[in-house]
MARVEX-242999 format. One record per atom (N, C-alpha, C): y, z, x. Coordinates in steps of 0.001 Angstrom, whole numbers, padded with zeros to 6 digits, always signed. Atoms other than C-alpha are relative to their C-alpha. Example, Ala and Ser with C-alpha at 12.3 -4.5 7.8 and 13.67 -1.06 7.14 Angstrom:
-001190+000000+000890
-004500+007800+012300
+001200+000000+000900
-001190-000060-000820
-001060+007140+013670
+001090+000730-000770
***
This chain:
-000311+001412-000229
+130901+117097+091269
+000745-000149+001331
-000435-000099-001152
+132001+115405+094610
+001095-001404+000113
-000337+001450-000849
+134073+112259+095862
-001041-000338+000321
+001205+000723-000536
+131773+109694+097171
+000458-001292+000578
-000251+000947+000053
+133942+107313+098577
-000349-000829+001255
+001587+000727-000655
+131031+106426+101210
-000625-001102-000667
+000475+000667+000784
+129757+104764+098828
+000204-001710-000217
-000777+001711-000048
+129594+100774+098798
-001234-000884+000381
+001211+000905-000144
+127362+098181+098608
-000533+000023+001785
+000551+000008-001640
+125488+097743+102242
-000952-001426-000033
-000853+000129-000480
+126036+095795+104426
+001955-000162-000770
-000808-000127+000662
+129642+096342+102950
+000870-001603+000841
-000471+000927-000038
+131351+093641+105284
-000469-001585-000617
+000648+000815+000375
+128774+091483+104462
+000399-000689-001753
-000438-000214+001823
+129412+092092+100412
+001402-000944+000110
-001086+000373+000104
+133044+091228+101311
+000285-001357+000291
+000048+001114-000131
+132513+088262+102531
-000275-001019-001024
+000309+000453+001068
+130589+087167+099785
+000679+000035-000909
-000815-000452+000611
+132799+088249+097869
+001408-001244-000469
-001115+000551-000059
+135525+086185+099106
-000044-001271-000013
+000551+001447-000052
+133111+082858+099202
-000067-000207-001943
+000167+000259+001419
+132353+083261+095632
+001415+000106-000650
-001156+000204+000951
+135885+083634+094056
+001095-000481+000816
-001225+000368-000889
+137556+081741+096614
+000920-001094-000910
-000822+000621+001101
+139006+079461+093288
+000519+000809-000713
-000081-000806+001317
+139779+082372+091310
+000757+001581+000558
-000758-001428-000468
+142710+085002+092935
-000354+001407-000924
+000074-000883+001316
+142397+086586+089114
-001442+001115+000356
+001099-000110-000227
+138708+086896+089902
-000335+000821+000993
-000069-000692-001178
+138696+088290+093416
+000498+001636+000023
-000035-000895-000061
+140836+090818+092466
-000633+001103-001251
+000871-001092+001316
+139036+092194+089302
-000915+000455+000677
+000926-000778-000539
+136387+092664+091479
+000056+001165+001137
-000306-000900-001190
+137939+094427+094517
+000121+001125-000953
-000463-001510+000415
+139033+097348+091697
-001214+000138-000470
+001294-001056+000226
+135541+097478+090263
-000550+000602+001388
+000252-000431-001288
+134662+098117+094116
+000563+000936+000537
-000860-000905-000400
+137305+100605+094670
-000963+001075-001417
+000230-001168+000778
+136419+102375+091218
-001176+000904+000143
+001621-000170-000045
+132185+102401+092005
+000360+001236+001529
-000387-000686-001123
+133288+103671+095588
+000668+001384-000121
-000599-001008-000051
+135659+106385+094753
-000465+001074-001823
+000739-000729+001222
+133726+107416+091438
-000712+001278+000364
+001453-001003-000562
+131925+111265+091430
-001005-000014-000599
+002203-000093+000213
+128423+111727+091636
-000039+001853-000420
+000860-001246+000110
+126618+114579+090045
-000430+000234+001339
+000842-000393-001144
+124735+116691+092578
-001206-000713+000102
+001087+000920+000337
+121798+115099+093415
-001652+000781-000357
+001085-001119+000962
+118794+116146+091438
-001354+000217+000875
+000709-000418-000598
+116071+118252+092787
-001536-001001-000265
+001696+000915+000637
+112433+116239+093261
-000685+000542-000398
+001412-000490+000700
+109497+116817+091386
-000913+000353+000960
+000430-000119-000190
+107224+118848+093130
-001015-000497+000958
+000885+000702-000407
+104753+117561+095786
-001430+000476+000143
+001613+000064+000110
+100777+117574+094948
-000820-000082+001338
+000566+000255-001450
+099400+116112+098190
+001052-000824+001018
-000677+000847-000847
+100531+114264+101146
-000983-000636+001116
+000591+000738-000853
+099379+111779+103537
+001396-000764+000982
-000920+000275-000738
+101384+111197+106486
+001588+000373-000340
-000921+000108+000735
+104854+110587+105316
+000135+000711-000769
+000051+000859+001573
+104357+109683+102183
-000387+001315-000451
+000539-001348+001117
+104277+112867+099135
-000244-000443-001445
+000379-000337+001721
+102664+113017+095495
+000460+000453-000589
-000797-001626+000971
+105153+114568+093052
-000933-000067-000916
+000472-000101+000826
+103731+115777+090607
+000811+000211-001663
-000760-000236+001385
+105405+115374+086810
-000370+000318-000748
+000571-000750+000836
+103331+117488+085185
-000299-000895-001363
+000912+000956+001009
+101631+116727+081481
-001626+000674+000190
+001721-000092+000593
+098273+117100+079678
-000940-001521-000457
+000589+001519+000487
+096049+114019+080191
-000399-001018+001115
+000518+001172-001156
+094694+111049+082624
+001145+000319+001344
-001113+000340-000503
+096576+111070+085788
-000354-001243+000057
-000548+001582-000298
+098627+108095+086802
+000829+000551+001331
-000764-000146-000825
+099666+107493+089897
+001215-001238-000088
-001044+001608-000117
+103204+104989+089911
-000177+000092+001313
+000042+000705-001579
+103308+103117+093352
+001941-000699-000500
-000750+000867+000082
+106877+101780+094066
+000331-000677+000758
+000169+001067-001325
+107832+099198+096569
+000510+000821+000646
-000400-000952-001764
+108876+100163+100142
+001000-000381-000040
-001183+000045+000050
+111480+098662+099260
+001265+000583-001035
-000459-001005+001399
+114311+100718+097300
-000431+001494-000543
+000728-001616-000563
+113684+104692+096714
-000467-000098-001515
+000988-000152+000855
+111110+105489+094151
+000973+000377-001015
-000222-000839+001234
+113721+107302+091845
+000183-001213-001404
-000655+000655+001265
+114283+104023+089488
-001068+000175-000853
+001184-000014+001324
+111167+105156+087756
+000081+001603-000609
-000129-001272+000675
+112749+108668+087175
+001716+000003+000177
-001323-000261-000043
+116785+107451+087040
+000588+001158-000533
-000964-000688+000697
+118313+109925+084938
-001031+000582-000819
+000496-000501+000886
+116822+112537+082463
+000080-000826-001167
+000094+000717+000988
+117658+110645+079576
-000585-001500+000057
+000443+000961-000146
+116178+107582+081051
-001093-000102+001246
+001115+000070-000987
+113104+107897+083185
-001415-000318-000459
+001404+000888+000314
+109753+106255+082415
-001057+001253+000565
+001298-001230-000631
+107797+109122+084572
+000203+001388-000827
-000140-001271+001086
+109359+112158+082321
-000199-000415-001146
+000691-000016+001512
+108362+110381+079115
-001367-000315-000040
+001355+000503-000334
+104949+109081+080125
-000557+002028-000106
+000847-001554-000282
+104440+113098+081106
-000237+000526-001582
-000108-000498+001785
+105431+113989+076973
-001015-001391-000635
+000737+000633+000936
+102987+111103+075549
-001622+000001+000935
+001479+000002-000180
+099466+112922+076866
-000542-000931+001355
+000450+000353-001321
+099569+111534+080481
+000443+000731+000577
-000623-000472-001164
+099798+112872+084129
+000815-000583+000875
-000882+001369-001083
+102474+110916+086040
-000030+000914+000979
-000832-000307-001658
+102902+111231+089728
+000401-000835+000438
-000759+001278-000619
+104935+109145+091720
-000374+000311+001763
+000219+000523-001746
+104351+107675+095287
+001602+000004+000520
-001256+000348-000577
+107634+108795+097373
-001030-000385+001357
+001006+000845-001550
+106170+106193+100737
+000871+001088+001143
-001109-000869-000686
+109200+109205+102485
+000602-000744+001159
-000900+000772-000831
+111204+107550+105588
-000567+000017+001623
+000887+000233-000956
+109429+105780+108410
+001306+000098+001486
-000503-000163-001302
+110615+106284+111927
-000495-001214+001446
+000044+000512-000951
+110482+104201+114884
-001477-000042+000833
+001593-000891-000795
+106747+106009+115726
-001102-001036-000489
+000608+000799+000947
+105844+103641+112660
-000224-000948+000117
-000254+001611-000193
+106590+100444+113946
-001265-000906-000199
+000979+001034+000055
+103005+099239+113976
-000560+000242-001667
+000210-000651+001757
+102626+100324+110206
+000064-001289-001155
+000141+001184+000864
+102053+097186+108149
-000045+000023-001194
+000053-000168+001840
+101815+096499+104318
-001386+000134-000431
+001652-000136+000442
+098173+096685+104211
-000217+000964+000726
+000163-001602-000438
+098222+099627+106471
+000730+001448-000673
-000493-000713+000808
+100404+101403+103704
-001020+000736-000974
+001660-000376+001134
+097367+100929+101571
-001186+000272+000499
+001412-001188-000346
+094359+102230+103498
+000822+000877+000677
-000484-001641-000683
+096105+105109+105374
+001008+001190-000866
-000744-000865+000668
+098591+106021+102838
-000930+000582-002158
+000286+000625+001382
+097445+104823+099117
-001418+000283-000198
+001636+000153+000975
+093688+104733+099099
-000389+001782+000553
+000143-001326-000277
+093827+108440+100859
+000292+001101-001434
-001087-000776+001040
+096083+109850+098037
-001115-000080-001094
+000669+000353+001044
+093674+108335+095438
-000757+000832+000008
+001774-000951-000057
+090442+110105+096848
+000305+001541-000326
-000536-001768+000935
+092373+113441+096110
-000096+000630-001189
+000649+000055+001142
+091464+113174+092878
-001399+000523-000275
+001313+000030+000443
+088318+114521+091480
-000359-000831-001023
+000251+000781+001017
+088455+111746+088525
+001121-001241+000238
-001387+001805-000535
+089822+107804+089493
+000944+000249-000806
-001447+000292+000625
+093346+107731+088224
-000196-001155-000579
-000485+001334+000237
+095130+105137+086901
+001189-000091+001172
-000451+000733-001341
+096926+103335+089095
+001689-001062-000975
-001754+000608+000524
+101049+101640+088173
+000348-000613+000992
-000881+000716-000959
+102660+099552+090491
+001323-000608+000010
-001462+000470+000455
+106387+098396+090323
+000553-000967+001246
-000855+000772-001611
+107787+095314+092535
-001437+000178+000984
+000904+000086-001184
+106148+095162+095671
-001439+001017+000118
+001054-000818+000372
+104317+098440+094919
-001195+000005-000864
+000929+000274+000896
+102335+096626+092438
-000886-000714+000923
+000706+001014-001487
+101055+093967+095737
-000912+001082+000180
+000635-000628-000408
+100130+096985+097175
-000998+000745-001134
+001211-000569+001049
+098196+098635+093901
-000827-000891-000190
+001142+000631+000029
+096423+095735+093550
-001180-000231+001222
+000829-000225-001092
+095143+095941+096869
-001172+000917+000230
+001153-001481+000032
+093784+099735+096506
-000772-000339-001280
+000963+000229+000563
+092750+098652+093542
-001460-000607+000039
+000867+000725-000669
+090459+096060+094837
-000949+000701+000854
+000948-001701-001137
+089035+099308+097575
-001163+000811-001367
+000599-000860+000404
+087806+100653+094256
+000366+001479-000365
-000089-001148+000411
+087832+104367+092730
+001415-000079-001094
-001546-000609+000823
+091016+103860+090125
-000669-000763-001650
+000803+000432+001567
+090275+103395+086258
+000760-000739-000771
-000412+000997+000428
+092570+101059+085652
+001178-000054+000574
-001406+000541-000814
+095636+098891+086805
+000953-000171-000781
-000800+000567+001240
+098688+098354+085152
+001149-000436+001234
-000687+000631-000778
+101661+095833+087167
+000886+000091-000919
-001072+000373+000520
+105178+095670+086283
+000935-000767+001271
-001160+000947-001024
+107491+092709+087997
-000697+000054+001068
+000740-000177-001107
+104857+092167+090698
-000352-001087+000286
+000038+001823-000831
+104951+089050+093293
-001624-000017+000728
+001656+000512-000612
+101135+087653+094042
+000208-000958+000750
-000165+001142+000088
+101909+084124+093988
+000999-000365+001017
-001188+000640-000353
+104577+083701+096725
+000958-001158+000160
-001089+001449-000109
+105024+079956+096481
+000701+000017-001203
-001234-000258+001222
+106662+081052+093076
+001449+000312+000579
-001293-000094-000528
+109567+082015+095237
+000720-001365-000180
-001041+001496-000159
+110616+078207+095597
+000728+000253+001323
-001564+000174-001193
+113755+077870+097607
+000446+001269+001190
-000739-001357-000351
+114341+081315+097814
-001305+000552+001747
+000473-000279-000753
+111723+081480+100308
+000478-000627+001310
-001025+000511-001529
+113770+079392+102921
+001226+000718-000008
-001069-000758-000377
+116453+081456+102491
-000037+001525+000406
+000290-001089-000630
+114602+084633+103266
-001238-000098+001111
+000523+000620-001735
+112700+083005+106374
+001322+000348+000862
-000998+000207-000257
+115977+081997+107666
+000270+001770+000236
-000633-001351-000212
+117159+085675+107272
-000856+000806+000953
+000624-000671-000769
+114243+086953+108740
-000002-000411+001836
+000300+000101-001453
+113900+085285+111671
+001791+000391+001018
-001362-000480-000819
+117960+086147+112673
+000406+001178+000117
-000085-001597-000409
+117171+089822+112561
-000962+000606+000069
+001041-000236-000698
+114017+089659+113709
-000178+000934+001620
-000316-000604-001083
+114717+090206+117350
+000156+001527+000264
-001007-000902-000389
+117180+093047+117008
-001486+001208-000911
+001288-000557+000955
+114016+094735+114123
-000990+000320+000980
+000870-000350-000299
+111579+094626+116654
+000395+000833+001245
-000076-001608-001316
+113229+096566+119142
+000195+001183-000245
-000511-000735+000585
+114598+098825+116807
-001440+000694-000322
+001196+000123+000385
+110825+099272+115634
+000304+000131-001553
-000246-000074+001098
+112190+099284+112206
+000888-001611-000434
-000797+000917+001205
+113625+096745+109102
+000962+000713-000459
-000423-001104+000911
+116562+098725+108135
+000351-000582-001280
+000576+000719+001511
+117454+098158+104226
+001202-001035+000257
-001083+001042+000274
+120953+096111+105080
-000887-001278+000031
+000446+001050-000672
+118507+093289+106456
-000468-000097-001675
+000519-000607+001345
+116659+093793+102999
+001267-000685-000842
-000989+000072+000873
+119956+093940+100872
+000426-001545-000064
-000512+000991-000132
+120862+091077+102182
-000348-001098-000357
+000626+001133+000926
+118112+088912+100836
-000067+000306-001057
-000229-000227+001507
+118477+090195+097383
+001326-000707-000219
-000883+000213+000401
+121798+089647+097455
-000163-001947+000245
+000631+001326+000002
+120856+085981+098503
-000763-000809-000904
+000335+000234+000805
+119370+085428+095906
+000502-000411-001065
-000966+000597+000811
+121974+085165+093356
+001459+000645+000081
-001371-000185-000512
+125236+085690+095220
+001145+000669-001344
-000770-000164+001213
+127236+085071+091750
+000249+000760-000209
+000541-001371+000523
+125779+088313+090106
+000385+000887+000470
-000624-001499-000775
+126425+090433+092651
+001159+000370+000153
-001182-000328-000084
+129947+089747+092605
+000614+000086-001502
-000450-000143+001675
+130382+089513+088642
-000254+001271-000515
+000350-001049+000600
+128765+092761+088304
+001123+000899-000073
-000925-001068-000161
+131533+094485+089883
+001319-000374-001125
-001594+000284+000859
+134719+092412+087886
-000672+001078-001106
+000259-000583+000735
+132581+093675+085215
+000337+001752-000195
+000055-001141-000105
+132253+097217+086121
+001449+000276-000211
-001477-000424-000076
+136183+097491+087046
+000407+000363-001737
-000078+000228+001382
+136472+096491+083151
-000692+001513-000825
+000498-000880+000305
+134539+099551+082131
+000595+001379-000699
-000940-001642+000049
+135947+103049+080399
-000518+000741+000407
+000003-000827-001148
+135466+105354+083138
-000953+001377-000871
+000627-001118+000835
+132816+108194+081894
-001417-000074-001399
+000798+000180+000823
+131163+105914+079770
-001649-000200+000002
+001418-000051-000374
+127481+105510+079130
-000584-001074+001012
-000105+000562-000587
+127698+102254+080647
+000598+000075+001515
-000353-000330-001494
+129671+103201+083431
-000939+000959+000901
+001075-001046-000601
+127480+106174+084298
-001383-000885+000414
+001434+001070-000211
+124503+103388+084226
+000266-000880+001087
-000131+001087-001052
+126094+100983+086479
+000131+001242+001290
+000373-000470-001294
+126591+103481+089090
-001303+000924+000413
+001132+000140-000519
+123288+104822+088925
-000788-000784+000669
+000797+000934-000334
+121695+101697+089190
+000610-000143+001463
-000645+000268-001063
+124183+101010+092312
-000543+000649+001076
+000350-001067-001174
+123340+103995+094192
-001040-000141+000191
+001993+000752+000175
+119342+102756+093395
-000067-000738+001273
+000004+001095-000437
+120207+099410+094621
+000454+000146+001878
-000395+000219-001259
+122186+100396+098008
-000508+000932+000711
+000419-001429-000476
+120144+103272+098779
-001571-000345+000861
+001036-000130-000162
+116582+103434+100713
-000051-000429+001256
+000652-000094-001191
+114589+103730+103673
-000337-001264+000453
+000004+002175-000983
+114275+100664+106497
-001520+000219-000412
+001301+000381+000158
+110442+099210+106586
-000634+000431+001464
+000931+000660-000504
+107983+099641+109215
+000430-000794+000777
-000094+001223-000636
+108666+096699+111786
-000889-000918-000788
+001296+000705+000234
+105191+095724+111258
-000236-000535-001619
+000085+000126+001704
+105600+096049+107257
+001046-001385-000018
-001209+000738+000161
+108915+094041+107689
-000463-001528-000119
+000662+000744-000403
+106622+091468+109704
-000885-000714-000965
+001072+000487+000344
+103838+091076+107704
+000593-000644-001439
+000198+000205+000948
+105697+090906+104424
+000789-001147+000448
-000901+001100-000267
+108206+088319+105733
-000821-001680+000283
+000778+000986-000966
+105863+085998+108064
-001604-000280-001311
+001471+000137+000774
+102028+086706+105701
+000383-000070-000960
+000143+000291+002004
+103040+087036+102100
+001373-000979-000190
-000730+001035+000452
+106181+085278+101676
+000164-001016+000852
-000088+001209-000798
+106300+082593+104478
-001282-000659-000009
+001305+000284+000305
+102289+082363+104127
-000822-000421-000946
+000554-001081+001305
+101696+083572+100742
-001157+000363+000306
+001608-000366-000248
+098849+085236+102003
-000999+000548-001070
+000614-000359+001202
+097861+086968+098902
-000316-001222-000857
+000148+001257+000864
+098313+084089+096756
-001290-000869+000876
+001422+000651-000559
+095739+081990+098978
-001076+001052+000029
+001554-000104-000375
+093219+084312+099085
-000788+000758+001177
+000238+000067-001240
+093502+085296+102413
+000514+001869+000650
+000253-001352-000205
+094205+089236+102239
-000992+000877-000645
+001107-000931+000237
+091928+092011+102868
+000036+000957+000144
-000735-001708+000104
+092307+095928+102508
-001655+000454+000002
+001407-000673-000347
+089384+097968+103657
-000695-000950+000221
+000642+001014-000005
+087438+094970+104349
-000313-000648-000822
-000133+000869+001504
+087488+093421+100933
+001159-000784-000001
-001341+000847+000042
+089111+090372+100363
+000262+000411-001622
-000587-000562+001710
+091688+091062+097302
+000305-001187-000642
+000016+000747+000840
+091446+089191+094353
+000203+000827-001220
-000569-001011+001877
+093680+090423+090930
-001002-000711-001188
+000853+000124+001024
+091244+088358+088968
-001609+000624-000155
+001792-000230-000446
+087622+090130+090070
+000339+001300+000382
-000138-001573-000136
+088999+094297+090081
-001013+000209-000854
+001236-000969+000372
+086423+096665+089479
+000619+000751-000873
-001262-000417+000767
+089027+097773+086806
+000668-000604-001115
-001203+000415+001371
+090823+096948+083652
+001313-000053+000936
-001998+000308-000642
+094415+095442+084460
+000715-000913-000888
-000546+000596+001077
+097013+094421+082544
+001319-000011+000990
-001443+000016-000047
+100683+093091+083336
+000734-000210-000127
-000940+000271+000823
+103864+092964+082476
+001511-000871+000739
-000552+001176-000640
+105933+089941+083420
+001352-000092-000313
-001467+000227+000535
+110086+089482+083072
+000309-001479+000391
+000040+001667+000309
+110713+085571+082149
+001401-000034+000460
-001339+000329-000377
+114378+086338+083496
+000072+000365+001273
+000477-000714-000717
+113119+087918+086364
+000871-000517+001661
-000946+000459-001397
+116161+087040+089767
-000481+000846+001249
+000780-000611-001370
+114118+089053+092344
-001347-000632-000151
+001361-000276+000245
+110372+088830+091003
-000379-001637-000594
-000153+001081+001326
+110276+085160+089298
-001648-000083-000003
+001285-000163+000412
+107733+084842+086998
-001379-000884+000557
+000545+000921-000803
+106500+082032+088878
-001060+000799+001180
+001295-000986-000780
+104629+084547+091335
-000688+000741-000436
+001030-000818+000538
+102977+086483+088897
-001252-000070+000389
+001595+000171+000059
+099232+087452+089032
-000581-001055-001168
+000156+000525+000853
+099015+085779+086046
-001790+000420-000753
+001265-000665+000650
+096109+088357+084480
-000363-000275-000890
+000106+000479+001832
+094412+087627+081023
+000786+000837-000626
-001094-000451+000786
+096255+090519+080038
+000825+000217+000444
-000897+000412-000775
+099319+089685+080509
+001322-000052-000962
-001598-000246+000423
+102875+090636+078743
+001064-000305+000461
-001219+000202-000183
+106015+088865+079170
+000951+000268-000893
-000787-001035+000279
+109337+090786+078692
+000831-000801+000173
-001220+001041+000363
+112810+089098+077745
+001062+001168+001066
-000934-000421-001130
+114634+091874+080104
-000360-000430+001206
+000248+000842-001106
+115161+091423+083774
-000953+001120+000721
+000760-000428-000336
+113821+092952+086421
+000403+001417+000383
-000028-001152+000593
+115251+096391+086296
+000925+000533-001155
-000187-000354+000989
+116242+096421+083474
-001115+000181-000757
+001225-000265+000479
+112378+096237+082100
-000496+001085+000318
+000694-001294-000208
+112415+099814+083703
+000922+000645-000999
-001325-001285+000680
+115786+101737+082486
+000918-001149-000877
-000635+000838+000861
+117346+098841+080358
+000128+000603-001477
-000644-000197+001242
+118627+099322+076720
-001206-000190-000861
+001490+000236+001324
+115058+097725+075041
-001185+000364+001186
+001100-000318-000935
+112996+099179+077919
-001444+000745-000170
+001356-000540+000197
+110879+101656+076101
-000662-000422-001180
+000896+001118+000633
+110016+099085+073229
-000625-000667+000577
+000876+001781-000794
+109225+096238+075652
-000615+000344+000867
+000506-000048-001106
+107841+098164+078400
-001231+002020-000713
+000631-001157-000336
+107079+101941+078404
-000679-000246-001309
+001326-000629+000737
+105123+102050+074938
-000520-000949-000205
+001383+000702-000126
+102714+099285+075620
-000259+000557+000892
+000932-000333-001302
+102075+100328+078800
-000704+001218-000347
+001033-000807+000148
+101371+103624+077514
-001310+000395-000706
+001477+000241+000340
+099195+102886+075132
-001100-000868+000655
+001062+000902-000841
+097386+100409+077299
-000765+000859+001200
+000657-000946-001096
+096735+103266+079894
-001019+000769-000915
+000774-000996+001384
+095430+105484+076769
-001399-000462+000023
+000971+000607+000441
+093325+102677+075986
-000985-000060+001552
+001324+000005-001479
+091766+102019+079662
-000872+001984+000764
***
């Protein structure tokens, strides 16, 4: 075990600020949260756990492999955020129990783009990275997508060769955003500039529209946390999730670009109007069984952008909590796995 008192939301001044807007009625308030912020910060971390194996690679980007007897599956996770929330913790990972119920999981790490990348787009993720990985296969996979990584599975899906789709918390629809889409315009275009010289999105720019999203939350989590008995299962959960949340690789410029300006300022998907390998993509007309699974509480993903598939499961957790949450492998992991079984 180590200190970690690196550790802290990112942008951290940024946090503090917020911080100090949201409980600017409430001294009591302010400071419950500064000690959950001190405790998350100066809390130790286990070592950090070795990755699963890598199968193939394309560019970057590696295939772990999580072993198992049975169909593979490939999970896709967004570019945004590091792939591990689909393997948090041994006792809570969706890709090590999928491997014990007669599937092959592998997971898509997209690995950490460089400056070389800059012209690297969100639809260039998926033919150069995604539909490569697939053809590695001697028998179509199945195909998973999580968050943004589901955009992009439906895309390769649409290319063809995968034997079925399955979406969890996955934005099609971007005018489902509402509001929230002027408030991550706005963000984009004031660190735009500094992004494209950089040739990268790093994740503060990122963080920062999540946290925009529902300010409140982000600062209640912590009073909460402070409140916590130190060691507990809960506590151990909140700073996993934390280290999830403040952790991961910038975007692409071009990815940053396209998803900012084409899908959410555009909705380009939602109209109709994206195409991957030269196919325009459409989630209702896959060459594929697809099914997905929707969170009705959903403060990143609202359900309002769904694909809205015939088959189609909505989930009373949020949006990660429908991965590693408390009713996660009732409401999530064992439909999905029987629904993969079944396709």
């Amino acid at each position: 075990m180590h200190d970690a008192p690196q550790h802290g939301p990112r942008p951290l001044p940024l946090f503090l600020e917020m911080l100090r807007e949201e409980t600017a009625a409430s001294p009591e308030r302010r400071a419950a949260a500064l000690v959950g912020l001190k405790a998350y910060q100066e809390a130790p971390r286990a070592s950090k756990k070795r990755s699963a194996p890598m199968r193939f690679r394309a560019g970057r980007a590696r295939l772990r492999d999580y072993g198992g007897d049975g169909r593979a599956v490939i999970f896709v996770p967004s570019l945004i955020n590091p792939p591990f929330i689909l393997d948090l913790a041994p006792q809570n990972s969706l890709l090590r129990w999928c491997s014990e119920q007669g599937l092959h999981p592998y997971l898509l790490d997209w690995g950490e783009p460089t400056p070389a990348d800059r012209a690297m787009d969100v639809t260039a993720h998926v033919e150069r990275i995604l539909l490569p990985l697939i053809a590695r296969f001697d028998e179509p996979p199945l195909l998973v997508g999580y968050c943004l990584g589901g955009t992009l599975a439906i895309g390769a899906a649409a290319a063809g060769g995968i034997a079925g789709l399955g979406l969890i918390a996955t934005p099609w629809h971007f005018t489902g955003f509402g509001g929230g889409r002027t408030a991550i315009g706005e963000l984009w275009q004031s660190a735009k500039p500094v992004c494209e010289r950089m040739g990268l999105v790093p994740m503060e720019v990122l963080q920062t529209g999540f946290w925009r999203l529902d300010p409140g939350r982000t600062v209640s989590k912590y009073e909460a946390f402070g409140r916590m008995e130190p060691g507990s299962p809960g506590w151990h959960g909140f700073i996993a999730l934390e280290d999830w949340a403040n952790a991961g690789a910038p975007l692409p410029y071009a990815a940053g670009r396209q998803l900012f300006e084409e899908f959410v300022g555009d909705d380009l998907s939602g109209k109709g109007g994206w195409t991957v390998a030269g196919r325009t993509v459409d989630p209702h007309a896959l060459p594929c069984p697809a099914v997905e699974f929707v969170s009705l509480s959903d403060r990143i993903v609202p359900k309002e952008s769904a694909a809205d598939l015939a088959d189609r499961h909505d989930l009373g957790s949020g949006h990660v909590g429908m991965i590693v949450g408390g009713r996660a492998k009732v409401q999530l992991w064992e439909p999905l796995v029987q629904w993969l079984k079944r396709a």
